[in-house]
C-alpha positions in Angstrom: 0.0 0.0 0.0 1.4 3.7 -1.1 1.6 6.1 1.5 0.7 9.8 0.4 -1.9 12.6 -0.3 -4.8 12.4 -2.3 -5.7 15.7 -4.7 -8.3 16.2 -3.0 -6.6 16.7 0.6 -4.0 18.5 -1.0 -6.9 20.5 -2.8 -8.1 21.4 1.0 -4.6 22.6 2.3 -3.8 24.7 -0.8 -7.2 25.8 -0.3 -7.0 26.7 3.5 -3.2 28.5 2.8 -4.6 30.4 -0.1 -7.6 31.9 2.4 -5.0 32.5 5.4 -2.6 34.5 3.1 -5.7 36.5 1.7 -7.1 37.7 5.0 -2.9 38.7 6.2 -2.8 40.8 3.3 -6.1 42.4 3.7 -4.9 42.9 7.5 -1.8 44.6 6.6 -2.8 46.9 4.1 -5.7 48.3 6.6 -2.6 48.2 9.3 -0.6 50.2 6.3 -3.6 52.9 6.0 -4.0 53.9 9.3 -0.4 54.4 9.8 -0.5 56.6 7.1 -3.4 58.4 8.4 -1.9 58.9 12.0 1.7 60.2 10.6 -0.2 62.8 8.4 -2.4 63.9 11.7 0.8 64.4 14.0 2.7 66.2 10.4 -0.6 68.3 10.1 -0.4 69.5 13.9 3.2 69.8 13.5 2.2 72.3 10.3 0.1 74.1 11.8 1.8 75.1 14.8 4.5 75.9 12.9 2.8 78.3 10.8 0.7 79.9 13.9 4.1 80.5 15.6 5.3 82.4 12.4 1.7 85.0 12.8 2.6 85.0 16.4 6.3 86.4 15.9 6.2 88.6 12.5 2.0 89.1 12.8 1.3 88.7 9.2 1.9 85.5 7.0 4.8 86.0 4.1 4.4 89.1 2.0 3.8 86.7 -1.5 1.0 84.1 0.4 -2.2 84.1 0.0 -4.8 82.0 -0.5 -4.3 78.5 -0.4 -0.6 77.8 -0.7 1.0 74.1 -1.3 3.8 73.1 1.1 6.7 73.5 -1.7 10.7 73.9 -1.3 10.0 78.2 -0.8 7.3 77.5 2.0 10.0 74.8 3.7 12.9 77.5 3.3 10.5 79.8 5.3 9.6 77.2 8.1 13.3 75.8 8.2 14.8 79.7 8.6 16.7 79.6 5.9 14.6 82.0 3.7 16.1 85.4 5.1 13.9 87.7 2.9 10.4 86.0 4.6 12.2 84.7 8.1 14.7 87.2 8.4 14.9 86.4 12.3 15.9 82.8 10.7 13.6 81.3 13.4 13.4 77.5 13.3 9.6 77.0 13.2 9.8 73.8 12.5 12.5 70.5 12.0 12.0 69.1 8.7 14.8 66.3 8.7 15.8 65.1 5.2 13.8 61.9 5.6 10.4 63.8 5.5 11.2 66.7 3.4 12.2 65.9 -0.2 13.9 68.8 -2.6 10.6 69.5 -3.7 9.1 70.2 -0.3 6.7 68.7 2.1 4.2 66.1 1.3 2.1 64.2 3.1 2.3 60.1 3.1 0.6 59.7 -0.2 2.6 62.1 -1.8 0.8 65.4 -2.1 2.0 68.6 -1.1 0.4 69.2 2.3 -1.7 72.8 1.7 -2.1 75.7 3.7 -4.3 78.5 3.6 -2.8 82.2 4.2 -6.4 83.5 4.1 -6.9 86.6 6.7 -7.3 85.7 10.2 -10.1 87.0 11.8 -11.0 86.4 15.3 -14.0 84.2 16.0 -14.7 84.9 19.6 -11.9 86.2 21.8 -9.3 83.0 20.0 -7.9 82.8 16.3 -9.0 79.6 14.9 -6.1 78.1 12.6 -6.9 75.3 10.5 -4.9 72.6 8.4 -6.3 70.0 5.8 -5.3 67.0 4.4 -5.8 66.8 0.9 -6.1 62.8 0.1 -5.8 62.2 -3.7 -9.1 62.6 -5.1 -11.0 64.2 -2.1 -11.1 65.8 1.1 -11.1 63.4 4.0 -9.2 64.3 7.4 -9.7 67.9 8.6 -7.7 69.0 12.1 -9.1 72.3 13.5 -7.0 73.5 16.4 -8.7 76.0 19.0 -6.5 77.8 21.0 
């Protein structure tokens, strides 16, 4: 007597391997989007600080912004200090390490340019409200309003 698998048991485990490898790559990918959506809420917080410390020291946004304004290499010299003309205090407003700033500028994990708007600030109440969006490709879908 031969001693062995018959197609249709090795059918089954194909079968069974095929469905486990499935539901890890569905897994990881779902891991892989939220991490991309968490790194682009702390970079959007990050952003937006940065640029409410820049109103808070010169009171006015750069003399060429306005309107809505993508995160490219002029708006990273700015932020970096090394844009004299716009920063001439050459304050650090915020570290954008090589890693996360290409020569291009600063995108977000998709690879957009993270946009800002330089519209007039006008007080709500008795607090600014400064706002940052994250443009997905194709549409709008994470939106951080910070209140201070």
């Amino acid at each position: 007597m031969k001693k062995g698998f018959t197609l249709i048991e090795m059918l089954t485990v194909v079968a069974i391997i095929g469905i486990l490898a499935g539901l890890m790559l569905a897994g990881g990918a779902y891991a892989r989007r939220k991490a991309k959506i968490a790194r682009a809420t702390v970079e959007v917080k990050e952003l937006s600080n940065a640029w409410k410390s820049f109103w808070m020291i010169y009171g006015s946004w750069p003399s060429s912004y306005s309107g809505v304004k993508n995160m490219d290499a002029s708006a990273v010299r700015i932020l970096t200090g090394e844009d004299i003309s716009a920063n001439p205090g050459q304050y650090r407003f915020m570290d954008l390490g090589a890693a996360r700033v290409s020569t291009e500028g600063f995108k977000d994990p998709w690879g957009e340019y993270y946009r800002v708007d330089f519209g007039p600030i006008t007080p709500v109440t008795t607090q600014d409200v400064y706002e940052a969006v994250i443009f997905f490709p194709g549409r709008k879908r994470y939106d951080y309003d910070q209140n201070e």
